[in-house]
Backbone bond lengths (Angstrom), bond angles and torsions (degrees), N, CA, C in turn:
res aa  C-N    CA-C-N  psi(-1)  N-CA   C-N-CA  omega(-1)  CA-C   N-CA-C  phi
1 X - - - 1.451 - - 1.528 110.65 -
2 X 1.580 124.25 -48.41 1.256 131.52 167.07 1.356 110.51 -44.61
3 X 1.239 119.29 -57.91 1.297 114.88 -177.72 1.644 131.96 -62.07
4 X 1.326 96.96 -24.92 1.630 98.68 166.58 1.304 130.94 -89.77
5 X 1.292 115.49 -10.90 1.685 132.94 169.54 1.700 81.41 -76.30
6 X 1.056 133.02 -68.97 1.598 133.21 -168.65 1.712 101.51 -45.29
7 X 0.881 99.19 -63.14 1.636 94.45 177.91 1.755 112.72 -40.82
8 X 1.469 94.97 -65.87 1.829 112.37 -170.85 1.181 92.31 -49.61
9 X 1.491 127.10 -44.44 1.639 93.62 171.38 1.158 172.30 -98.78
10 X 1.956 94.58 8.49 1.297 128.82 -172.83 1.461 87.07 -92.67
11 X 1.133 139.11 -50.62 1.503 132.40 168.00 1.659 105.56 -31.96
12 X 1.311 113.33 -81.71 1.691 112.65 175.55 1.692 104.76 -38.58
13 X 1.377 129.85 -29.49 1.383 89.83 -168.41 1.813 104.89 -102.21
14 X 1.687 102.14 -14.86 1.409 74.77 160.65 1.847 118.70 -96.09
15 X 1.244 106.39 29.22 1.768 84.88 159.20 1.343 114.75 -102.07
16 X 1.682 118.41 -28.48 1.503 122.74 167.54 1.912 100.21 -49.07
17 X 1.826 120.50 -45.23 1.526 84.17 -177.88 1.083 124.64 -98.14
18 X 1.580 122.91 20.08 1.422 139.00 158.55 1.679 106.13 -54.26
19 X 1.476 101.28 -51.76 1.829 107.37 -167.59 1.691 103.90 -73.80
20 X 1.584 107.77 -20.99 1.866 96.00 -165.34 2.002 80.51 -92.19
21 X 1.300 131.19 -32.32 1.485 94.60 165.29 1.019 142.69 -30.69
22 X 1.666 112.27 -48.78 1.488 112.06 -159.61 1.779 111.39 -85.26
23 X 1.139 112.24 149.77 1.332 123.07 -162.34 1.339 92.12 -61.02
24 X 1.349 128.63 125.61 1.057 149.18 -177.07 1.599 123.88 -64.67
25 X 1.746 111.24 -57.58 1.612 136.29 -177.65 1.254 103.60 -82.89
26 X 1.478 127.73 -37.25 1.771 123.72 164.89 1.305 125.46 -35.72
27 X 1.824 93.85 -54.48 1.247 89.53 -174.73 1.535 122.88 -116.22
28 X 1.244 109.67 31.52 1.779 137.20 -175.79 1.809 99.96 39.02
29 X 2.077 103.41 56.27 1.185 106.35 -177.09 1.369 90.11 -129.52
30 X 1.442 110.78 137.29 1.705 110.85 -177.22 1.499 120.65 -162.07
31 X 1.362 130.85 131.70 1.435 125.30 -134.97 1.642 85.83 -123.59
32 X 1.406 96.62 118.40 1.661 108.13 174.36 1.367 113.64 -107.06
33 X 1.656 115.87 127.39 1.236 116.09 159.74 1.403 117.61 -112.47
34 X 1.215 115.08 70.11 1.589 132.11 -171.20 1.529 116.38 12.80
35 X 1.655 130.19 166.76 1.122 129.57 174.23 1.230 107.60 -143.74
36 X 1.292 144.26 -141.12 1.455 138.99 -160.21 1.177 117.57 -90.70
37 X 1.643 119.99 -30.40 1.480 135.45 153.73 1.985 106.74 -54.53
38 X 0.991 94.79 -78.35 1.599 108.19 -166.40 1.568 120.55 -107.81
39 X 1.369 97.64 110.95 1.648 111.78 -175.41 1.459 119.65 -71.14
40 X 1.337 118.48 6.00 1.400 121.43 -151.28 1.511 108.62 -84.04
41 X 0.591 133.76 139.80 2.038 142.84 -176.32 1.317 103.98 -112.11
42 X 1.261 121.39 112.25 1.511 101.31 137.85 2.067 99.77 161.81
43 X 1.463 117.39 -162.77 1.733 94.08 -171.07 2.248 82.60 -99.94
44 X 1.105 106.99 162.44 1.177 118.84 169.85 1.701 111.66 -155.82
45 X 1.654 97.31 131.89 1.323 114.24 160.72 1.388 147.86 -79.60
46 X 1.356 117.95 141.73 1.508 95.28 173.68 2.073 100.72 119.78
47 X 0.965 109.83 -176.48 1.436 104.90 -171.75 1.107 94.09 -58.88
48 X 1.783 103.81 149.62 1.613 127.75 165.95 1.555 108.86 -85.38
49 X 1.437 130.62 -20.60 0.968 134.48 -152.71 2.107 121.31 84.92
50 X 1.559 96.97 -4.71 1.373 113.98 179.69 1.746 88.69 -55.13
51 X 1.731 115.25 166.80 1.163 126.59 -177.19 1.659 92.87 -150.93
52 X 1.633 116.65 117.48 1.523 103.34 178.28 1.700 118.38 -61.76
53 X 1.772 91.08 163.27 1.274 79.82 -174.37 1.710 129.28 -62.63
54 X 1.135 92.65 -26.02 1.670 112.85 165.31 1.369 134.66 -38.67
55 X 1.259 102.46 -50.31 1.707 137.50 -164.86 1.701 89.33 -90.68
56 X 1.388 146.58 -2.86 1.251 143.45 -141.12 1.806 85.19 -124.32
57 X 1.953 92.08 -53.54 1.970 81.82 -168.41 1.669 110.84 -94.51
58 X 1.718 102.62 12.98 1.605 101.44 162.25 1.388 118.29 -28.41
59 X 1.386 113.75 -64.88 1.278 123.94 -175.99 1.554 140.51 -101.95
60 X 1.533 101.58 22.31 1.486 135.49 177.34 1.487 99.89 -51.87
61 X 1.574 121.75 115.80 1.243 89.88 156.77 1.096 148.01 -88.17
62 X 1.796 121.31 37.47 1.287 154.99 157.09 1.076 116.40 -38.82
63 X 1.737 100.21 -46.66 1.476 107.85 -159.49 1.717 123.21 -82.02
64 X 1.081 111.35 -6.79 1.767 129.27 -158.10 1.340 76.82 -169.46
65 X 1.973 62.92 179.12 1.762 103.23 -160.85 1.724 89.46 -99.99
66 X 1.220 161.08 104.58 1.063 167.80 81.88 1.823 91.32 32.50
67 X 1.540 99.42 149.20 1.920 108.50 159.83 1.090 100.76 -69.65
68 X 1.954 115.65 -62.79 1.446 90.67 -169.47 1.247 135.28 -67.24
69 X 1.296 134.57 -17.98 1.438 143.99 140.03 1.604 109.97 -5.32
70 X 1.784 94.63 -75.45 1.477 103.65 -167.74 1.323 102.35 -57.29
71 X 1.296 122.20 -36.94 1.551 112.83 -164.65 1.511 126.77 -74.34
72 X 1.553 103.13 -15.18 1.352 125.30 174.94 1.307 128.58 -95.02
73 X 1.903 104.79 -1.23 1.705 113.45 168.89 1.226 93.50 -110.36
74 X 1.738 139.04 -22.59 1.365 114.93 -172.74 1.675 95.57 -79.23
75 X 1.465 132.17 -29.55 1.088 116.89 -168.81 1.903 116.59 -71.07
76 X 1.631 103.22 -24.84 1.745 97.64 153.16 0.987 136.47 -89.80
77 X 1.681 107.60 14.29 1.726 118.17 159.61 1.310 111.33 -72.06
78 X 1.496 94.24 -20.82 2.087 89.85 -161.31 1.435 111.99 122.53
79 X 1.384 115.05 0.06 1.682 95.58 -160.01 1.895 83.61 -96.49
80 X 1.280 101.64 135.53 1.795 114.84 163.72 1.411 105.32 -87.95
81 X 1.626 124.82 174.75 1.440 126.56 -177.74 1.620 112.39 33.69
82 X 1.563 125.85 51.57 1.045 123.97 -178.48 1.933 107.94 -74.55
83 X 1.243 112.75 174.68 1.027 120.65 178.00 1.583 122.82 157.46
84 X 1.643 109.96 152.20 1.531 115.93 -162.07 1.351 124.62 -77.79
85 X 1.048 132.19 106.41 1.441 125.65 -156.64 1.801 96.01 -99.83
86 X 1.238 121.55 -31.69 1.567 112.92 -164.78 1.242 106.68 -154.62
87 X 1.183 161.02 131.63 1.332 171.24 133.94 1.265 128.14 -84.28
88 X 1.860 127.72 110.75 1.505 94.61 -157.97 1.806 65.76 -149.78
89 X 1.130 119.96 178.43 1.936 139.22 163.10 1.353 112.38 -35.43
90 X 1.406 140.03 -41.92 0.657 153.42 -87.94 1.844 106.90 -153.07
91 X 1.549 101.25 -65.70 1.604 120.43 -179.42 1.434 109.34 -154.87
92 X 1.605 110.70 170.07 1.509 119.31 -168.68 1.229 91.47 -131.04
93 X 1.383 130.47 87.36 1.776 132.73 152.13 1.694 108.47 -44.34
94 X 1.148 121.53 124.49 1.566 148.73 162.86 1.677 115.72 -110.36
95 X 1.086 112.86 136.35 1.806 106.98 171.06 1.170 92.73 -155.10
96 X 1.579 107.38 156.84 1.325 113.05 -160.36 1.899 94.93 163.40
97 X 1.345 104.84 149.62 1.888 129.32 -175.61 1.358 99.37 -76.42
98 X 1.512 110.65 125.13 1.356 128.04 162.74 1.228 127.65 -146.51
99 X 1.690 104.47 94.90 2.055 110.16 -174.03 1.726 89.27 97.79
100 X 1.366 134.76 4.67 1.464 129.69 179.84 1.454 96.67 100.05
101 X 1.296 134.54 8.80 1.516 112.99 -176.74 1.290 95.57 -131.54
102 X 1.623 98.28 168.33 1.856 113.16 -153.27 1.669 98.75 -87.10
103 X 1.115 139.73 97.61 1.331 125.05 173.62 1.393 127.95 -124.79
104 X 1.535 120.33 121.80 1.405 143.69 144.39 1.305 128.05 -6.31
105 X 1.017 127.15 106.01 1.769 128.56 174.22 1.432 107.57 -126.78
106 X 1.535 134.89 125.13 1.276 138.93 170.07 1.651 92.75 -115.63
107 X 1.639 102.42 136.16 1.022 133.20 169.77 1.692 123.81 -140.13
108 X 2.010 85.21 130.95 1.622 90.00 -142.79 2.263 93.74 -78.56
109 X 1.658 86.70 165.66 1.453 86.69 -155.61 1.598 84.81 -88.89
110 X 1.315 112.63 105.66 1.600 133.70 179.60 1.382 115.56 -152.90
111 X 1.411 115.51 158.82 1.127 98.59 166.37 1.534 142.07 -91.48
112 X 1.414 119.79 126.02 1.761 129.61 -150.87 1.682 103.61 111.64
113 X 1.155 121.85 -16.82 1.492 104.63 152.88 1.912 89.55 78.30
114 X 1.393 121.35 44.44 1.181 114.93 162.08 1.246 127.28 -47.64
115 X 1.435 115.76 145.97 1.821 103.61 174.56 1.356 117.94 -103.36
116 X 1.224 126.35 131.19 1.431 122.72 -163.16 1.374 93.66 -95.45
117 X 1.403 123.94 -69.94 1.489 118.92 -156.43 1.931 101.98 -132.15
118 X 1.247 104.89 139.15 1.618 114.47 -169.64 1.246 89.79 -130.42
């Protein structure tokens, strides 16, 4: 009887380290032994909840010129009553009063919010 509980369980522990071999994120296969959040045991497939690193600075606003960006360098240009007139891939239209007159700022959609045309 000893001996087969001994067996049953050197079997279980080398198939648990059969499963923590295999690359885990390759193959969206990943073996949880729960922690203080989540009690759950066991191997499960399918998203980890990982996010590539890629997919993370999609929406950096590092990457481009953001409106509110633009709206927060034309307003230390000087322009008062600022606001977004156009947003496209490409450039960030701003208009807005400066000295009493109506003026135009395009800022190209990069990052630092270059100004193309004033």
């Amino acid at each position: 009887m000893f001996n087969t509980i001994k067996t049953a369980a050197l079997s279980a522990l080398v198939g648990l380290g059969t499963l923590a071999a295999i690359p885990a994120h390759a193959d969206s296969l990943y073996l949880g032994f729960g922690n203080n959040n989540d009690t759950r045991f066991g191997v499960y497939a399918g998203d980890d909840g990982y996010r590539h690193r890629r997919d993370e600075r999609r929406g950096d606003w590092r990457r481009g010129c953001s409106p509110d960006r633009a709206l927060d360098k034309a307003d230390r240009m000087g322009l008062r009553r600022a606001r977004i007139v156009d947003v496209n891939g490409r450039a960030v239209k701003v208009v807005g009063r400066q000295d009493g007159d109506r003026v135009v700022i395009v800022f190209a959609n990069e990052r630092g919010c270059p100004v193309i045309y004033r």
